[in-house]
C-alpha positions as CSV (number, residue, x, y, z in Angstrom):
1,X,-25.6,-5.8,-22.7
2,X,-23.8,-7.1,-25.8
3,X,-24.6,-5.1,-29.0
4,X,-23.4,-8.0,-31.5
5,X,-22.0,-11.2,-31.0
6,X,-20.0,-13.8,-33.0
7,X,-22.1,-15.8,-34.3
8,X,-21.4,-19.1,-35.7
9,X,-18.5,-21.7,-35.3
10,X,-16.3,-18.4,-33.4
11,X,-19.0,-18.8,-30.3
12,X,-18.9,-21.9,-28.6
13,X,-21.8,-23.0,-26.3
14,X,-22.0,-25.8,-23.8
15,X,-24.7,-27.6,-22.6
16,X,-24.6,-29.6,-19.8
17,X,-27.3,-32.2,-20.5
18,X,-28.3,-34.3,-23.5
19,X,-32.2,-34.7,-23.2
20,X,-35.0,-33.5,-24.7
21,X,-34.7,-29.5,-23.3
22,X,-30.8,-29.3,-25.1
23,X,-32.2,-30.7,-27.9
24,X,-35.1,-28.2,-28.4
25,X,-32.5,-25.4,-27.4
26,X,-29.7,-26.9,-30.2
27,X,-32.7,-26.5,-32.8
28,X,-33.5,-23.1,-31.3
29,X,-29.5,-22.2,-31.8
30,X,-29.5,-23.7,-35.2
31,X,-31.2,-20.1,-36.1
32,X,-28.1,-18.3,-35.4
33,X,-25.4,-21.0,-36.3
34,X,-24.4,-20.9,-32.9
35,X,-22.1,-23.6,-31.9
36,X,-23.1,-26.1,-29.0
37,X,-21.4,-28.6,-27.4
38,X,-23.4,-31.7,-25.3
39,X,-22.3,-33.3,-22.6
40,X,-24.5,-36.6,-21.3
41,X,-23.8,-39.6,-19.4
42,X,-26.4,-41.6,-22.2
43,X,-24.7,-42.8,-26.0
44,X,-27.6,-42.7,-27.2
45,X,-28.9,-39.0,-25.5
46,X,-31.4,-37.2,-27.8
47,X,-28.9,-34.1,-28.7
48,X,-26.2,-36.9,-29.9
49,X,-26.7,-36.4,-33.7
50,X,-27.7,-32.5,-33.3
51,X,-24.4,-31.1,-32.1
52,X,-21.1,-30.4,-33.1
53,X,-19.2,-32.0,-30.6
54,X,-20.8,-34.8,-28.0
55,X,-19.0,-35.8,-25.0
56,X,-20.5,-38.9,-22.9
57,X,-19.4,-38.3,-19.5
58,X,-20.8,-38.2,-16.0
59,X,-22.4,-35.1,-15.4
60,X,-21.8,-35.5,-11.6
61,X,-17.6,-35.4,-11.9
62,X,-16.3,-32.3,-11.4
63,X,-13.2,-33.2,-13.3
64,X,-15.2,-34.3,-16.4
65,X,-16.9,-31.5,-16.5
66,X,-14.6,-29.2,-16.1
67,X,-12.6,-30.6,-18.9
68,X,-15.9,-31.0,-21.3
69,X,-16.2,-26.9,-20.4
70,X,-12.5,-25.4,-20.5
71,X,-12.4,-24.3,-23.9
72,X,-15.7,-23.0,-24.6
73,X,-16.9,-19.3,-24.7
74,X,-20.3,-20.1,-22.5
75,X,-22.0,-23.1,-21.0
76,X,-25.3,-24.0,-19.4
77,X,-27.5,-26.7,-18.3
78,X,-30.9,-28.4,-19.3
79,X,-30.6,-29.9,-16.0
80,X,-29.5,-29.2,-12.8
81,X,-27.9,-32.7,-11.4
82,X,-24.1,-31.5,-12.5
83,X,-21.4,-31.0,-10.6
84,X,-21.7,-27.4,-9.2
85,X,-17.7,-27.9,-8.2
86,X,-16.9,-28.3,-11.9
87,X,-19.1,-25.3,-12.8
88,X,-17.4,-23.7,-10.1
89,X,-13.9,-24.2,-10.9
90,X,-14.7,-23.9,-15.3
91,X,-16.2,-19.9,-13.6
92,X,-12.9,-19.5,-11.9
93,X,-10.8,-20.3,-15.2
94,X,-12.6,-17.3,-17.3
95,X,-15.6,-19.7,-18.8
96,X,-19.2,-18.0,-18.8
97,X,-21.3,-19.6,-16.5
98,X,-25.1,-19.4,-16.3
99,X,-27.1,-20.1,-14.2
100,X,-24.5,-19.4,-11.7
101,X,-22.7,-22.2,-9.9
102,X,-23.8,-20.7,-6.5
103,X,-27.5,-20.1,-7.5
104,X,-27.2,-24.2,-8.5
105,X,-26.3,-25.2,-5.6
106,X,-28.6,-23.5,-3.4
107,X,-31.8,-24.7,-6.0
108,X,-30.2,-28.2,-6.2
109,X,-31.1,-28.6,-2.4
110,X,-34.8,-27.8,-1.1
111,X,-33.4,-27.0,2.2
112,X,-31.9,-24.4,0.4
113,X,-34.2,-23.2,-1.3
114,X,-36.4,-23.1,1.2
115,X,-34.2,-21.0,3.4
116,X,-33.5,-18.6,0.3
117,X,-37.2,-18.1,0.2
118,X,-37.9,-17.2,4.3
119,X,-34.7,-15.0,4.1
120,X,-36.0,-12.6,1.2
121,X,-39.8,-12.8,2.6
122,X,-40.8,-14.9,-0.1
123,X,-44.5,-16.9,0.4
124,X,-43.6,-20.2,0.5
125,X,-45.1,-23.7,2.6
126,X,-44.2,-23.8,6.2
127,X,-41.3,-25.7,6.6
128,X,-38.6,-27.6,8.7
129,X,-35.3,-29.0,8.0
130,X,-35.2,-32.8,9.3
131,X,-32.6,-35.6,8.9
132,X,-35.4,-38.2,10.3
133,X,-38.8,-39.5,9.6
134,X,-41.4,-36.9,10.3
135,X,-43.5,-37.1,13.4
136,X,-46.6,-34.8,12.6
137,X,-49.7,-35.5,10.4
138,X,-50.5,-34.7,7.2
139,X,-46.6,-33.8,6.1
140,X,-45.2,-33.3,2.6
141,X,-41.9,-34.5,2.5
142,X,-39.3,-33.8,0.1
143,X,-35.6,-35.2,-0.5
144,X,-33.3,-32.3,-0.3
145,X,-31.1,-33.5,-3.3
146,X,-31.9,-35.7,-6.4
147,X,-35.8,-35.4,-6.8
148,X,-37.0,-34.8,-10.0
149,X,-40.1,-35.4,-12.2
150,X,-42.0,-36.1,-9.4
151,X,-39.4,-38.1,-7.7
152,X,-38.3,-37.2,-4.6
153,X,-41.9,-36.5,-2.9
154,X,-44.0,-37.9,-0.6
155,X,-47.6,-37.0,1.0
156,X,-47.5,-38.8,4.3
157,X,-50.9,-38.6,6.0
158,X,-50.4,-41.5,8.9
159,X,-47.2,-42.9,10.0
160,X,-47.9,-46.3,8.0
161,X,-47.2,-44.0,4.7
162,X,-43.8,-44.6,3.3
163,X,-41.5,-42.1,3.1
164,X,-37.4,-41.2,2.6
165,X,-35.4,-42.4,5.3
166,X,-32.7,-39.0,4.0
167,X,-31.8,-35.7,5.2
168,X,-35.4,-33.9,3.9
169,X,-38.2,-30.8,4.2
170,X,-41.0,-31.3,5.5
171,X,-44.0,-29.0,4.3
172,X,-47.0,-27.9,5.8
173,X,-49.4,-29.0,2.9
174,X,-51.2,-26.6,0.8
175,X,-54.8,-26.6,-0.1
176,X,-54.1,-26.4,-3.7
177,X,-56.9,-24.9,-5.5
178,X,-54.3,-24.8,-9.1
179,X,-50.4,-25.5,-10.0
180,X,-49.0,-22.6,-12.1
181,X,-46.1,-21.6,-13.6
182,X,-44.3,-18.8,-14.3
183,X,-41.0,-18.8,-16.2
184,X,-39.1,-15.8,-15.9
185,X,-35.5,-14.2,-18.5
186,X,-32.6,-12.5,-16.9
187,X,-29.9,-11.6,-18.6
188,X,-26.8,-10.3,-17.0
189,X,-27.4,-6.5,-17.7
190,X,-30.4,-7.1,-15.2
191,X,-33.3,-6.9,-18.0
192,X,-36.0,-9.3,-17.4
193,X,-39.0,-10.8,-19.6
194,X,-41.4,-13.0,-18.1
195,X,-43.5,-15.6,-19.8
196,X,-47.3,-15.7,-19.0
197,X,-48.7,-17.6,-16.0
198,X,-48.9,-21.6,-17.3
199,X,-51.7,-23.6,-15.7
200,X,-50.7,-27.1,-14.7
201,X,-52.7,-30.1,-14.4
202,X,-51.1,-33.2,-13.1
203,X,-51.5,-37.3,-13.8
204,X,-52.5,-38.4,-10.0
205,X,-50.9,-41.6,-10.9
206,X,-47.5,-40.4,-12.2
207,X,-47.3,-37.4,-10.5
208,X,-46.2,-35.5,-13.2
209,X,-47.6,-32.9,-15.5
210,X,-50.1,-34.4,-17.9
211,X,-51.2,-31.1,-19.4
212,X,-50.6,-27.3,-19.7
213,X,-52.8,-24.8,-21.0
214,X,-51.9,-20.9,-21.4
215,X,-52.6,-18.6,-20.4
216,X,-54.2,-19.7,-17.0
217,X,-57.2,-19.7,-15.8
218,X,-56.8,-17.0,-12.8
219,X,-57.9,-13.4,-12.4
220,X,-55.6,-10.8,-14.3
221,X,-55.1,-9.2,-10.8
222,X,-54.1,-12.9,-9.7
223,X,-51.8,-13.4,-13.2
224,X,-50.2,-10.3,-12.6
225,X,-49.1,-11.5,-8.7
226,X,-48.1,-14.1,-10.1
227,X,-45.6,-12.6,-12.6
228,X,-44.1,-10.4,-10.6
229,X,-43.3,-12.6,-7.9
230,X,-41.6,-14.9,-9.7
231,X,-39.5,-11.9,-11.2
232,X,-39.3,-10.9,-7.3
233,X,-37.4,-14.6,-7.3
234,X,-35.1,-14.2,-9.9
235,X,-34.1,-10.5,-9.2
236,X,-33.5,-11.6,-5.2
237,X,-31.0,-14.4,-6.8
238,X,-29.6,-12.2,-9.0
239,X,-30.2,-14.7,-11.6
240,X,-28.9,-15.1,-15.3
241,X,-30.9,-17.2,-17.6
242,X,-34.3,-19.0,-17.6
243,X,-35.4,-19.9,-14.3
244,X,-39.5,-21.5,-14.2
245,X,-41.0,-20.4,-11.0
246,X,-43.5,-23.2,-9.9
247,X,-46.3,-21.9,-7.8
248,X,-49.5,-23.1,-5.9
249,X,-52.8,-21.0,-5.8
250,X,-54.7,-21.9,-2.5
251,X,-58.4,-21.8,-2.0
252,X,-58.5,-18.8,-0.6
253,X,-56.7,-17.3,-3.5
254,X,-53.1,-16.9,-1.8
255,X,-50.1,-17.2,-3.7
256,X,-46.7,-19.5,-3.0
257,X,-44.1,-20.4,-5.0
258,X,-43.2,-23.9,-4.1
259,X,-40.0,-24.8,-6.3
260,X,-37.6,-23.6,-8.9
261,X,-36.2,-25.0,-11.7
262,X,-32.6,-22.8,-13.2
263,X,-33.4,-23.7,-17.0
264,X,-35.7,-23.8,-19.4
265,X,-38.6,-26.1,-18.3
266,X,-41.5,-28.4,-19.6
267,X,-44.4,-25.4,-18.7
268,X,-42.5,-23.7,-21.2
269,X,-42.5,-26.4,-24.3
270,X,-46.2,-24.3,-26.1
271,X,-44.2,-21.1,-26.3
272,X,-42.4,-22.9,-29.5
273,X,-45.5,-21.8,-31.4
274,X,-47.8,-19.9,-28.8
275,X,-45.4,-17.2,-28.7
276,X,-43.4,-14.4,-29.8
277,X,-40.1,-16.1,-28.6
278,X,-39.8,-19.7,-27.4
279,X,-38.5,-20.1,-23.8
280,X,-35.5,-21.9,-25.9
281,X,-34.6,-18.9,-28.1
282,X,-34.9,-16.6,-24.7
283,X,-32.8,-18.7,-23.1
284,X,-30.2,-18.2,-25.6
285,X,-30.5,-14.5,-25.5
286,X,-30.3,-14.1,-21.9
287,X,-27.1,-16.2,-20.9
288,X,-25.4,-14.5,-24.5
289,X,-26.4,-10.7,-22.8
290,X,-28.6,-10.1,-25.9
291,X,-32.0,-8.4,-26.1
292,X,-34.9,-10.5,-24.6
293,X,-37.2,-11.1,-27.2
294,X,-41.0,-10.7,-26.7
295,X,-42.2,-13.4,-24.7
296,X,-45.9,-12.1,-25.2
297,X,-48.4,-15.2,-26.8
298,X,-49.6,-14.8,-29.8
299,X,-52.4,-17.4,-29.5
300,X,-53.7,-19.3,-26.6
301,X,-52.0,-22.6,-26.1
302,X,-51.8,-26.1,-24.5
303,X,-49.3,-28.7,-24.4
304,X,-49.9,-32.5,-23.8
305,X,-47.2,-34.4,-22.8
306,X,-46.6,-37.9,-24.5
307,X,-45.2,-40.0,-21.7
308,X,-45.1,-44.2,-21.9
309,X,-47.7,-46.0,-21.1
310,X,-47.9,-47.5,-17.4
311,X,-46.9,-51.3,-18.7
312,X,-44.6,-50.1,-21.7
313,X,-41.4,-50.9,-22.6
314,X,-39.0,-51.5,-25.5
315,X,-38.7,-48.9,-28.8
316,X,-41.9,-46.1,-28.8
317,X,-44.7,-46.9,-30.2
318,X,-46.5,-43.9,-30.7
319,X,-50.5,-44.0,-31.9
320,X,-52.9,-41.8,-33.1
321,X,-50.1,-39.4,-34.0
322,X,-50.7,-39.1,-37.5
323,X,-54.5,-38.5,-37.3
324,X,-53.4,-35.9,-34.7
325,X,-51.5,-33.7,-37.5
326,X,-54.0,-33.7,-39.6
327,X,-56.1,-31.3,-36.9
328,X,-55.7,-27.5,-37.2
329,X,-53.2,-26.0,-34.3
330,X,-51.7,-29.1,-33.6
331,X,-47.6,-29.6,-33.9
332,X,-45.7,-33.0,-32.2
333,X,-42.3,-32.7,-30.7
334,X,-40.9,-36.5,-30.5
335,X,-37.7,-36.9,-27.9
336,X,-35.8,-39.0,-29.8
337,X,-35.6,-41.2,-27.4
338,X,-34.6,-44.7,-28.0
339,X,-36.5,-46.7,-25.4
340,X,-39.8,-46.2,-23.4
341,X,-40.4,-47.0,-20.3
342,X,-43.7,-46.5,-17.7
343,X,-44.1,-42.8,-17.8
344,X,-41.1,-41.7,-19.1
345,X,-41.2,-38.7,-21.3
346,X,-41.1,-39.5,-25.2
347,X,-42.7,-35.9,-26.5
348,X,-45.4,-33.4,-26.4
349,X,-47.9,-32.3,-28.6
350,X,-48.7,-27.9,-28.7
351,X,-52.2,-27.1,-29.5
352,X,-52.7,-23.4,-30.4
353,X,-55.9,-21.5,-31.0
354,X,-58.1,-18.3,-30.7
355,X,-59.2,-19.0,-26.9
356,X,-58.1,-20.9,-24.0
357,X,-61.7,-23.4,-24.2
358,X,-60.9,-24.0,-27.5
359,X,-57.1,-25.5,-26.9
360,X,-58.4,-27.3,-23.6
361,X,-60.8,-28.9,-25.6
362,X,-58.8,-30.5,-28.4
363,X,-55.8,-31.4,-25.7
364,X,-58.1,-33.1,-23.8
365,X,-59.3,-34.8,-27.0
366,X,-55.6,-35.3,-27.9
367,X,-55.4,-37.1,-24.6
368,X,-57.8,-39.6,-25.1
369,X,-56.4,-40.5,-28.5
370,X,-53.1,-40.3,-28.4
371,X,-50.8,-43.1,-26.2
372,X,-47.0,-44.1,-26.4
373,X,-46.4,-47.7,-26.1
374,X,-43.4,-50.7,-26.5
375,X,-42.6,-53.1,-28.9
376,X,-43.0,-55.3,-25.9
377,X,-44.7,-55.3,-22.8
378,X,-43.4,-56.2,-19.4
């Protein structure tokens, strides 16, 4: 573990990855002076007028990235669709590299991922590996590469249902009882902090999170499985950074961890103010070898996300927002995104408070009152 490093313009950190999470973990950095570098395929990305140095480039080439990366001291990602070749080859030429180009590649393909899990005995769906449509009733079926936000997945209950027509895995489907989270810090000495267990509650329309609230609702004897199998995860991996260990709770109170995600994560936006350290600060610290800092809450806390309305489009529109800062506990977080489109991500709102009713109660109040709309409607 380091014992000091050089902070400021001497350290030079790249981030592979303009969106919202680089743009939370530039602000995060900005504590330290630390130096960071964006790379995005997008001109008008939301990190482009937070860094130091933007380069728009595909994230995909190996070449551009390996060029983007060559001269700095350490790089990352905020997402994980980058060429693992050019992560690969900027390793081999001396650059700090975290999470680590093989741990990318085996989380950027379920099948994978999958496979890592029955190799180390880790509870996870039943599963096969299949390059064709599935022939067995009721299937969950997943791309192996390129899903994302809830892209990428399909609940086939007949064979009428549509589904991908790609190498996939098919899942023997889970009677979910709750979606948690659990995001866990390694650093490359080995020392690991782990995040309390995030509750999930997902928009049946959009598939995607709608809100969080923290701690979850679970047993402490259930919280405390939960923890330590996601750090069961990242020590298996041997794992340097933030990696968010998504989980399932059955009905019959069973444990499985159903996906990972190698950065810092969207279950992890309320620690910005529900916490000792923010999953963007710990971040920082682990792939640096610094101290982890206490990830511990220091309220309860929920997080809404602002996404665009189903028929939106054009420049945001957001509503309600002001009369939603004038509430006790409440702090926004807006992208910086340009456009909005039908469910994209624009921001999120934190809600902090003395108990976990009291936060559920004013997001789901928040919810009701807040929406994101376009300066024109398709």
């Amino acid at each position: 573990m380091r014992n000091d490093v050089a902070f400021g313009a001497e350290l030079r950190v790249g981030v592979l990855g303009g969106g919202q999470l680089g743009r939370m973990m530039i602000q995060a950095a900005a504590d330290w002076d630390l130096r960071v570098e964006v790379m995005d395929p997008a001109a008008d990305a939301p990190c482009r007028h937070l860094t130091h140095r933007f380069v728009q480039g595909d994230l995909q080439d190996a070449d551009a990235v390996f060029e983007f990366g060559k001269e700095l001291d350490v790089i990352t990602i905020e997402i994980e669709h980058v060429s693992v070749d050019g992560l690969r080859r900027l390793k081999a030429a001396g650059v700090e590299v975290h999470p680590d180009p093989e741990h990318l590649a085996t989380i950027q393909d379920k099948g994978l991922q999958k496979q890592f899990f029955a190799a180390h005995g880790i509870p996870s769906a039943p599963f096969t590996l299949s390059d064709a449509p599935p022939t067995a009733f009721p299937v969950v079926q997943k791309l192996r590469k390129g899903g994302y936000d809830g892209k990428g997945v399909a609940i086939l209950r007949t064979p009428d249902d549509a589904g991908f027509d790609a190498p996939c895995v098919l899942e023997q489907p889970v009677n979910i009882a709750k979606e948690l989270s659990v995001i866990v810090a390694r650093n490359p000495s080995g020392a690991t902090a782990t995040f309390p267990v995030v509750e999930a509650v997902f928009d049946p329309v959009a598939n995607l999170v709608d809100y969080l609230i923290a701690p979850a609702d679970v047993s402490p004897e259930t919280a405390k499985e939960a923890e330590a199998l996601a750090l069961r995860v990242a020590d298996a991996m041997g794992f340097t950074g933030l990696l968010a260990v998504e989980l399932f709770l059955d009905q019959e109170g069973a444990l499985w961890v159903n996906e990972l995600a190698p950065r810092t994560h969207n279950s992890g936006h309320h620690t910005i103010e529900a916490n000792h350290t923010s999953q963007f600060q710990q971040h920082l610290r682990a792939i640096l070898d610094l101290p982890l800092g206490d990830a511990s809450a220091r309220s309860a806390g929920a997080m809404l996300n602002l996404v665009g309305a189903a028929d939106a489009h054009g420049s945001p529109v957001y509503t309600g927002l002001g009369a939603a800062l004038g509430l006790p506990g409440v702090y926004a977080h807006i992208y910086g995104k340009t456009a909005v489109k039908p469910f994209r991500k624009m921001g999120h709102v934190t809600v902090t408070g003395a108990t976990v009713e009291a936060v559920k109660a004013r997001v789901l109040e928040l919810r009701d009152a807040l929406r994101v709309d376009g300066t024109r409607v398709s």
